[in-house]
Every structure is written in structure tokens, then in C-alpha cells.
C-alpha positions as CSV (number, residue, x, y, z in Angstrom):
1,X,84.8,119.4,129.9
2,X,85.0,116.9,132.7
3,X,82.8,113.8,132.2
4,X,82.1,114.9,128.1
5,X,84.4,113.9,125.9
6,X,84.9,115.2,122.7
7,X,82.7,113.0,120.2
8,X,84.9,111.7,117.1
9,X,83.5,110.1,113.8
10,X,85.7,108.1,111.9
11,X,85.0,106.2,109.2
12,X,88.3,104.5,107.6
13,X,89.5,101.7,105.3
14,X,91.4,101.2,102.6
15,X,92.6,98.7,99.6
16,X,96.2,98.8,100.0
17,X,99.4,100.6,102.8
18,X,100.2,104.0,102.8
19,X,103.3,103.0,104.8
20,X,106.3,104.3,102.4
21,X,108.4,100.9,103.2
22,X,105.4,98.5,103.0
23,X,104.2,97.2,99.3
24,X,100.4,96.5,100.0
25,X,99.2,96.7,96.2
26,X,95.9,94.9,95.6
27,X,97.6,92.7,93.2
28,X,100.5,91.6,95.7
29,X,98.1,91.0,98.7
30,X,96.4,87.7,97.4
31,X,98.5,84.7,99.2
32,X,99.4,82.0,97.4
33,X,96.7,79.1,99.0
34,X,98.8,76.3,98.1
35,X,101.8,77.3,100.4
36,X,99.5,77.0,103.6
37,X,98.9,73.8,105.9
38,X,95.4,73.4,105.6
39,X,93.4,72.9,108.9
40,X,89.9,71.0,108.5
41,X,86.8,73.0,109.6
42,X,86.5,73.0,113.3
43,X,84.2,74.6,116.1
44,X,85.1,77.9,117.1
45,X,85.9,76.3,120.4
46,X,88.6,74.6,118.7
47,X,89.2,76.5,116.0
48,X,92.0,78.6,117.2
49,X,94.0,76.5,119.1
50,X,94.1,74.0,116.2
51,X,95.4,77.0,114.2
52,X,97.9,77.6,116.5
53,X,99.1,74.5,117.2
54,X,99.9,74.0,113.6
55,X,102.0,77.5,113.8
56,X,103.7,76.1,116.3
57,X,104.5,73.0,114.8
58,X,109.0,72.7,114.4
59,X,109.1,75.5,116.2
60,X,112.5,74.9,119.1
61,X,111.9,73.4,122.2
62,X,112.5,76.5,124.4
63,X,109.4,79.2,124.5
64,X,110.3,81.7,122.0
65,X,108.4,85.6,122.4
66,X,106.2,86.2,119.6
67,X,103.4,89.0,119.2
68,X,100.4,89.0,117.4
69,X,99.2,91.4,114.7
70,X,96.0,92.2,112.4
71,X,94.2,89.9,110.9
72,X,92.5,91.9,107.9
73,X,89.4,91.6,105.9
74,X,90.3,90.0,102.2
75,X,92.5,91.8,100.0
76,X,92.5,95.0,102.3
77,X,93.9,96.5,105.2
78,X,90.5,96.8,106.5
79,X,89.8,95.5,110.1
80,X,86.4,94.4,111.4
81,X,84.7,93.3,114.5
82,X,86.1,89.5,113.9
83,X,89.6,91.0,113.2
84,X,89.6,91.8,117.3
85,X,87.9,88.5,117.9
86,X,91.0,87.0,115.7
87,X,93.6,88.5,117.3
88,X,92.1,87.9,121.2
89,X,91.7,84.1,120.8
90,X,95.2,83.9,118.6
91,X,96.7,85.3,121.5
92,X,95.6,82.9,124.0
93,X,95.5,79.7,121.8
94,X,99.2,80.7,120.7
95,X,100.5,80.7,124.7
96,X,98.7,77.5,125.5
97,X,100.9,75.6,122.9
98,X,103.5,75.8,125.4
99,X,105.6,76.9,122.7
100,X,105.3,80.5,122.7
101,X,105.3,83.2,125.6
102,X,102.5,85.9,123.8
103,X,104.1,89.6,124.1
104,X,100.9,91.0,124.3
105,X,99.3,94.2,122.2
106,X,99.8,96.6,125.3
107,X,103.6,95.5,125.6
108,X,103.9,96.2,121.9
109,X,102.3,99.6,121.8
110,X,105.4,100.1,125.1
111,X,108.1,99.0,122.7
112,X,107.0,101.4,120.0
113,X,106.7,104.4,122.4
114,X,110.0,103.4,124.6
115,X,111.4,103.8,120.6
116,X,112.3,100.1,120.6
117,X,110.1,98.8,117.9
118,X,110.2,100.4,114.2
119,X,108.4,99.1,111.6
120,X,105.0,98.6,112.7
121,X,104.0,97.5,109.0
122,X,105.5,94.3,110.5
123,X,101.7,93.6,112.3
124,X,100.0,93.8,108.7
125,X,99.8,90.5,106.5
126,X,102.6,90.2,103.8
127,X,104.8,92.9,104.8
128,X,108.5,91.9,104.7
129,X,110.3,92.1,107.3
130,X,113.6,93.5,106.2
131,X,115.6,96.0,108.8
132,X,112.6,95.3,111.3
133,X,113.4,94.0,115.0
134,X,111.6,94.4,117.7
135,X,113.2,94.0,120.9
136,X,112.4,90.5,122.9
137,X,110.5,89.6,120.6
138,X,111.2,86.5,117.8
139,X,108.0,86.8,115.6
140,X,104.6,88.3,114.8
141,X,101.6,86.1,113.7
142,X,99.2,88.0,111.6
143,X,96.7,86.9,108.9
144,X,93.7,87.2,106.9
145,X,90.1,86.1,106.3
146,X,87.3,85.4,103.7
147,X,83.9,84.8,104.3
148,X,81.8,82.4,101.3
149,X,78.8,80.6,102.1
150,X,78.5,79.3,105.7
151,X,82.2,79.3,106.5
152,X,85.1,81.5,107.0
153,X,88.3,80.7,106.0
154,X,91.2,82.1,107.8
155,X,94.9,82.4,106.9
156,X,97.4,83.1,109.3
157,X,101.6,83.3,109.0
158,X,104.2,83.1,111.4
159,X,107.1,85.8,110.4
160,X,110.3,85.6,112.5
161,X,112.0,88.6,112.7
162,X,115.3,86.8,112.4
163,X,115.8,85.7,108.5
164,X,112.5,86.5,107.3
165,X,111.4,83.0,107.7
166,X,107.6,82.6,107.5
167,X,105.4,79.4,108.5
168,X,101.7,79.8,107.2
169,X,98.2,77.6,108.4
170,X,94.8,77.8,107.0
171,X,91.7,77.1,108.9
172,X,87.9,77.2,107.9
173,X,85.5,77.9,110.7
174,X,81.7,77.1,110.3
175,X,79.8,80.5,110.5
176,X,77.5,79.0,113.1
177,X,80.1,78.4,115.2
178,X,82.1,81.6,115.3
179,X,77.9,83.5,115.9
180,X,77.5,80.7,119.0
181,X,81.4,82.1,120.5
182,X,80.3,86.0,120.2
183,X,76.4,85.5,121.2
184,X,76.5,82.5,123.1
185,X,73.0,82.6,124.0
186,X,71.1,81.0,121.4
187,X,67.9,83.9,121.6
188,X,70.4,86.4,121.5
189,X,72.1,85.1,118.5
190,X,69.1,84.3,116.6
191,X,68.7,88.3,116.0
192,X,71.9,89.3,115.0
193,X,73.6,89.7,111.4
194,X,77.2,88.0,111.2
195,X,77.8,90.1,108.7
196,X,78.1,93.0,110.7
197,X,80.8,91.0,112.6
198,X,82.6,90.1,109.4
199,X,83.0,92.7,107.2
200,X,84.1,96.1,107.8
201,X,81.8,98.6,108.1
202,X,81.2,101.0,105.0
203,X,83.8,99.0,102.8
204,X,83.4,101.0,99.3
205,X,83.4,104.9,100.7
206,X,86.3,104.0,102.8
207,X,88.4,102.6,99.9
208,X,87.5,105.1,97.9
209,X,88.8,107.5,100.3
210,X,92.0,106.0,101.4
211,X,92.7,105.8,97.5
212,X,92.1,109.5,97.1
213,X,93.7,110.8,100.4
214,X,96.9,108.5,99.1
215,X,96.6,109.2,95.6
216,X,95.9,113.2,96.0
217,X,97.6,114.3,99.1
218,X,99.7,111.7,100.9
219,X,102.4,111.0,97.6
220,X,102.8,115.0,97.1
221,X,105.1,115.5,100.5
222,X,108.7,114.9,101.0
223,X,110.0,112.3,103.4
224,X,113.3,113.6,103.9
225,X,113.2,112.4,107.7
226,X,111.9,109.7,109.5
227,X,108.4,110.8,111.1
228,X,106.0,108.2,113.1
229,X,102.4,108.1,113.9
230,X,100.4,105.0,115.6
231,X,98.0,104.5,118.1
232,X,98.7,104.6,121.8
233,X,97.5,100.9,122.5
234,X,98.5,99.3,119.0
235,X,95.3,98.7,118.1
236,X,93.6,99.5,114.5
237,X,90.5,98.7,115.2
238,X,87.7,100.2,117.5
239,X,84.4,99.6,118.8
240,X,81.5,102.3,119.5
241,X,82.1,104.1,122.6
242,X,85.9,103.2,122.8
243,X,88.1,106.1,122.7
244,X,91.6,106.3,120.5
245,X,94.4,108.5,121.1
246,X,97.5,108.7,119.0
247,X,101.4,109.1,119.6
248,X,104.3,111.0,117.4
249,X,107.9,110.5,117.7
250,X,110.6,111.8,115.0
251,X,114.0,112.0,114.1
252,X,114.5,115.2,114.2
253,X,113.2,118.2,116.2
254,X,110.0,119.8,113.8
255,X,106.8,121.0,113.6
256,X,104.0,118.6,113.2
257,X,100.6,118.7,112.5
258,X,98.1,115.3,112.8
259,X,94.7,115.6,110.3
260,X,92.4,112.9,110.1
261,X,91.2,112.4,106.8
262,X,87.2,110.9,107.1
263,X,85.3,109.3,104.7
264,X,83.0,112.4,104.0
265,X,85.2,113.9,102.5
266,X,86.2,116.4,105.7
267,X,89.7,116.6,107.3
268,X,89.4,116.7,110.7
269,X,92.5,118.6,112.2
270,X,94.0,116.8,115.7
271,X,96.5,118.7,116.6
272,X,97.2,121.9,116.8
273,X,94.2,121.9,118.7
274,X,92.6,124.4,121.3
275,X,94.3,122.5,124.1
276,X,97.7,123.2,122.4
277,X,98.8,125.0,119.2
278,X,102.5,125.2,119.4
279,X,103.5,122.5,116.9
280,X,107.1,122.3,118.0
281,X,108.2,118.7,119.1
282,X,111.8,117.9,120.0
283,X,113.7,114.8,118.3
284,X,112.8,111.1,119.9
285,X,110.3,112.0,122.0
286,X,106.9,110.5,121.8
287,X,104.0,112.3,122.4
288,X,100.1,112.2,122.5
289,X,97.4,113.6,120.6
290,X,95.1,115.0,122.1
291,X,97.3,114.3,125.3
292,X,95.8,111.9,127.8
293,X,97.0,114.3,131.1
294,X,93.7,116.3,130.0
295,X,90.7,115.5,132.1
296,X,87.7,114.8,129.9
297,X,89.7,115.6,126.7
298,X,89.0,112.3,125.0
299,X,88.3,111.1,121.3
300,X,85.5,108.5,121.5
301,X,84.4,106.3,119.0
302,X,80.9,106.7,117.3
303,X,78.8,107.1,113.6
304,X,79.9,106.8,110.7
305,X,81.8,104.1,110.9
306,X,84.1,103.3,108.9
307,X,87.9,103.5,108.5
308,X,89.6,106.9,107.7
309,X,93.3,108.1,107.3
310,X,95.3,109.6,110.3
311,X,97.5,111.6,108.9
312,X,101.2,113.3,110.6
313,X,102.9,115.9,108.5
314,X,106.2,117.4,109.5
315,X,108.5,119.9,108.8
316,X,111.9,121.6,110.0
317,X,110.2,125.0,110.2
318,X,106.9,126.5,110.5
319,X,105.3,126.2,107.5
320,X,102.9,128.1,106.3
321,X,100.3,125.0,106.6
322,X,101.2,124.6,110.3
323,X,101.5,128.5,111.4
324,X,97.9,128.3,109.4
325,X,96.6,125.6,111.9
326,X,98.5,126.7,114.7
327,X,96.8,130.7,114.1
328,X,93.2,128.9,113.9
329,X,93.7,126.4,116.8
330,X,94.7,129.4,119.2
331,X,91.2,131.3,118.2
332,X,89.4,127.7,118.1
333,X,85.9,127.8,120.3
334,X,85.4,124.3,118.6
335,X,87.7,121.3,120.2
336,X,89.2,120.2,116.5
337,X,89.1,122.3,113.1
338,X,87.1,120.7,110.3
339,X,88.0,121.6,106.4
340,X,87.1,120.8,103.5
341,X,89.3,117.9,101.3
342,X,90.0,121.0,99.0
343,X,90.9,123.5,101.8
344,X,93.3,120.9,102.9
345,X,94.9,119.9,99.6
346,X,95.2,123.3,99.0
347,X,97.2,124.6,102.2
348,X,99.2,121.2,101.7
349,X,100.0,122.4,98.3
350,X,100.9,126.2,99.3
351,X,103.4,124.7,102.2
352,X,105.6,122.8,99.7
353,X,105.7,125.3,97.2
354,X,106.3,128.8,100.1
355,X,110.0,128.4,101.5
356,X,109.8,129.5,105.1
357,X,110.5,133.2,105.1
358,X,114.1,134.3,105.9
359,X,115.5,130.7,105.0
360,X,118.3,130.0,103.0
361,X,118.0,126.1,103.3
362,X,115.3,124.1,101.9
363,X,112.4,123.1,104.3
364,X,113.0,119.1,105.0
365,X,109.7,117.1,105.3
366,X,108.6,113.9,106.7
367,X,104.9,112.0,107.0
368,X,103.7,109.2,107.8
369,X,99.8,107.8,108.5
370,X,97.8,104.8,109.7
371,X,94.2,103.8,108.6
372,X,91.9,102.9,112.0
373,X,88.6,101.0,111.6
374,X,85.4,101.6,113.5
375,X,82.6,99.5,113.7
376,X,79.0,99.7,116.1
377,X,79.3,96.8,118.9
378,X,78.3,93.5,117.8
């Protein structure tokens, strides 16, 4: 396996959160324009540090800590290749305002493995940030952005943690400008489609099925305790050839299993896997899927793009959906299983409704899930 990872084909995004504490309706994402300092349109050169500057504007004199989250496409929680660009330059123009030391996405993704930071809703655009804290850190800028015409128009906020206070900027960017900062060379960029760059890839199949994952599967088990799933280096987005990896961490000692839920209509199962099938996982301890201490067991990033669901679902005992996937992963030749939506819903349903055998107590539940986008590079 050495030298050939396992090829993984994602395609994921989605109209609204399918975290339980976060209220991303379609209706209650639309911010209100008028509450925003507007920022003229401005080279891309410029662009971000004028953004930032006006974030940082009555902000204290001492450098406060302050991360910075997703900047989504529209009314979605969709990411795109410009959501990385956003978040890159946001993080440099925000520490050269001499007003903020940037915590940076790797020292995030620590925090939330070391168990310090809950709530990672708090890096998506109009979550509130009640009973959220991160430690050493003061505030999280995150945003969004609409293309019309020849411009883009960007909204970002400021959220400190501390007393929900929230400081919001707008800035419109030429579209010429922000194709001359990613293809610099003007031959290059005469041959390449900014739309690609904008807007998610495969926007309607992947609503439609992080409305039907949510709608049919997702809503139907318990959260009884607290369950966590999120990427190993914080990020949402990916590019082709990357590879993704994903921790787990829960309250309580149970048995987990990690689907991903793709476009096509397939559930791809994560883990159990062939590499390891025991789905047994103490209380507060993160760990990986597929497990980076594997040589050459990788997920890499390639067609169709797209954003799917990645999908944890726990239990106090084995049930009969994870002794299922546990019994196939041990016979696996294949690296992951791959079923059918209705195979899945169906074991899903016979779980909740089978008490585990020789139980007098109810099986507890928890679940929880994060929507990735993939794109092709620019």
C-alpha cells in the first residue's frame, strides 16, 4: 500500500447546518447589508487589508488572539476555491493591523483535538456564540461572499467570544483583480474561468443531498451524548490531490461508526474499515480516521467534486448497525465499504428500533457530522 493511497470521491455541500446547536436555515442566513461598514471596491492587493483594517477599527490597544473561520458561498455553507483564498489573505491582512496576533487554522485544529475548543459551529457565518470559548483565543472572523457582474462582494464579522459582541465590514473586489492575485501571469489568466474559483463545484446535487441525508437519516438518531467529528487540520475545504483525515472524540466510552454520505447517492463507510473494525473508543480521547500512523493509508482528494456529509454515529453498545459494519470491515478485500442510500437508511433504522441483546437499559445515542467541499485546482 506504500506510495498508493486509497483514492476518495467526495462531492459535498449543502443549504443550511446539520450541527444540532447551530440554526443555519436558508431564511436566517441572509445578513442584514445595512449593519455592515461598507468598504469601496479595491485591488485585490489591497482589498484585504482594507477589510481588515476596518475589523480592527475600536478594537483595545493591546493585541488581542483572534482566529479565522469560513468564508462561505452565498446563502450556504458551501466552500469554494476563493473561500481558501479568503481565509489565507484574512489571516495575514488581520496580523499586519498590529492589532491582532492570528491563532492560526493548525493551532485551532490543536485546541479542538487537545479537547480545548467546543463548538466549532463558531467558524461558520452567523452562528451564535453562546457557551462557546475557545482557549487563548478572543474572537473568530468569518464571512461570506456574492459574486454579480464583474465584482464580488464580501462580508465579513468579527464575533468575540466574550459577550457575543460582533463588528461586521463589507468589501467589493473587482473580478479582474482577484483573477490577476490567483494567475498573476496575464497568458495564464487569460484561459481560466473565475467561476470555477468562485462558486462551489456541483452546487445543486450537493444541496440536494445534504437536504436528504439531513432530512432522511441525520434527524432520526438520538443525541443522548455529546459525540464530535471534524477534520484533522480544521479545514472544510479541499483541493484535488490533497488528502483529508478526520478525528472523533466523545463523552462517553461507545461504539462509533464514520459514513460519508456522497452526492451519488452512495454511503461510503470510514471506519470500521479493513485496517481496524473494533468500533470501541474510550471517553475523551480523540482519534483518527483512517489513522495517520498507517503508511500509505491515505484519503486523497479527486472527481466528483463536490461537497458530501461525513457522518459519526455512536452508541453505548454494539449495535446491530455497527456489529454489521464491524462483521463486513473484518472480511473487507476493498479499503472502505460502499452501500447504497437505502441499505444505509435501512441498517440505521433497524439499530434504533433492535435493543442490544441481553440489555435491560436503553441504548444511549449520539451523532454528529460536517459537510467538506472539494473542488479541481484552479
Amino acid at each position: 500500500m506504500k506510495g498508493s493511497p486509497m483514492k476518495f470521491f467526495p462531492s459535498w455541500r449543502l443549504s443550511y447546518s446539520l450541527r444540532e446547536t447551530s440554526v443555519f436555515l436558508l431564511t436566517g442566513l441572509i445578513f442584514h447589508f445595512s449593519s455592515f461598514s461598507p468598504v469601496s471596491a479595491a485591488p485585490a492587493e489591497d482589498a484585504f487589508s482594507s477589510l481588515a483594517s476596518e475589523l480592527a477599527k475600536g478594537s483595545a490597544a493591546e493585541k488581542l488572539n483572534i482566529g479565522v473561520g469560513n468564508f462561505a458561498y452565498e446563502n450556504t455553507d458551501l466552500l469554494s476555491p476563493f473561500s481558501s483564498l479568503l481565509r489565507d489573505e484574512m489571516e495575514i491582512a488581520l496580523g499586519k493591523t498590529g492589532k491582532f496576533k492570528v491563532v492560526t487554522r493548525d493551532r485551532l485544529a490543536d485546541l479542538q483535538m487537545e479537547g480545548k475548543f467546543q463548538g466549532k459551529g463558531i467558524l461558520e457565518p452567523g452562528t451564535g456564540v453562546e457557551k462557546v470559548s475557545i482557549e487563548g483565543v478572543k474572537g473568530i472572523v468569518r464571512g461570506r461572499f456574492y459574486a454579480s457582474g464583474d465584482q464580488i462582494t464580501v462580508y465579513a464579522e468579527l464575533v468575540w467570544l466574550e459577550g457575543g459582541e460582533v463588528k461586521k465590514a463589507r468589501l467589493v473586489i473587482p473580478s479582474s483583480e482577484v483573477k490577476a492575485k490567483v494567475w498573476p501571469n496575464p497568458q495564464t489568466a487569460s484561459g481560466k474561468d473565475l467561476g470555477g474559483l468562485i462558486k462551489p463545484q456541483n452546487v445543486e446535487g450537493s444541496l440536494a443531498n445534504v437536504q436528504d441525508v439531513a432530512a432522511g437519516r441525520l434527524a432520526k438518531i438520538p443525541k443522548d451524548f455529546q459525540v464530535e467529528v471534524f477534520t484533522t487540520d480544521g479545514k472544510r475545504a479541499y483541493a484535488e490531490k490533497e488528502t483529508v483525515s478526520f478525528r472523533v472524540r466523545s463523552a462517553e466510552e461507545c461504539h462509533i461508526a464514520v459514513i460519508c454520505h456522497q452526492s451519488d447517492v452512495t454511503s461510503v463507510v470510514l471506519f470500521p474499515n479493513r485496517w481496524g473494525s473494533n468500533t470501541l473508543i474510550p471517553a475523551n480521547k480523540t482519534i483518527d480516521i483512517p489513522g495517520t500512523h498507517k503508511s500509505g493509508f491515505e484519503i486523497e482528494i479527486g472527481p466528483p467534486f463536490g461537497s458530501d456529509v461525513v457522518e459519526v454515529i455512536a452508541c453505548s453498545k454494539p449495535s446491530e448497525l455497527h456489529k454489521t459494519l464491524s462483521q463486513f470491515a473484518a472480511k473487507a478485500e476493498q479499503s472502505f465499504q460502499v452501500l447504497t442510500r437505502g441499505m444505509m437508511a435501512k441498517g440505521i433504522d433497524a439499530a434504533l428500533a433492535t435493543p442490544a441483546s441481553g440489555e435491560s437499559a436503553p441504548l444511549r445515542w449520539g451523532q454528529d457530522s460536517i459537510v467538506v467541499s472539494t473542488y479541481p485546482k484552479p
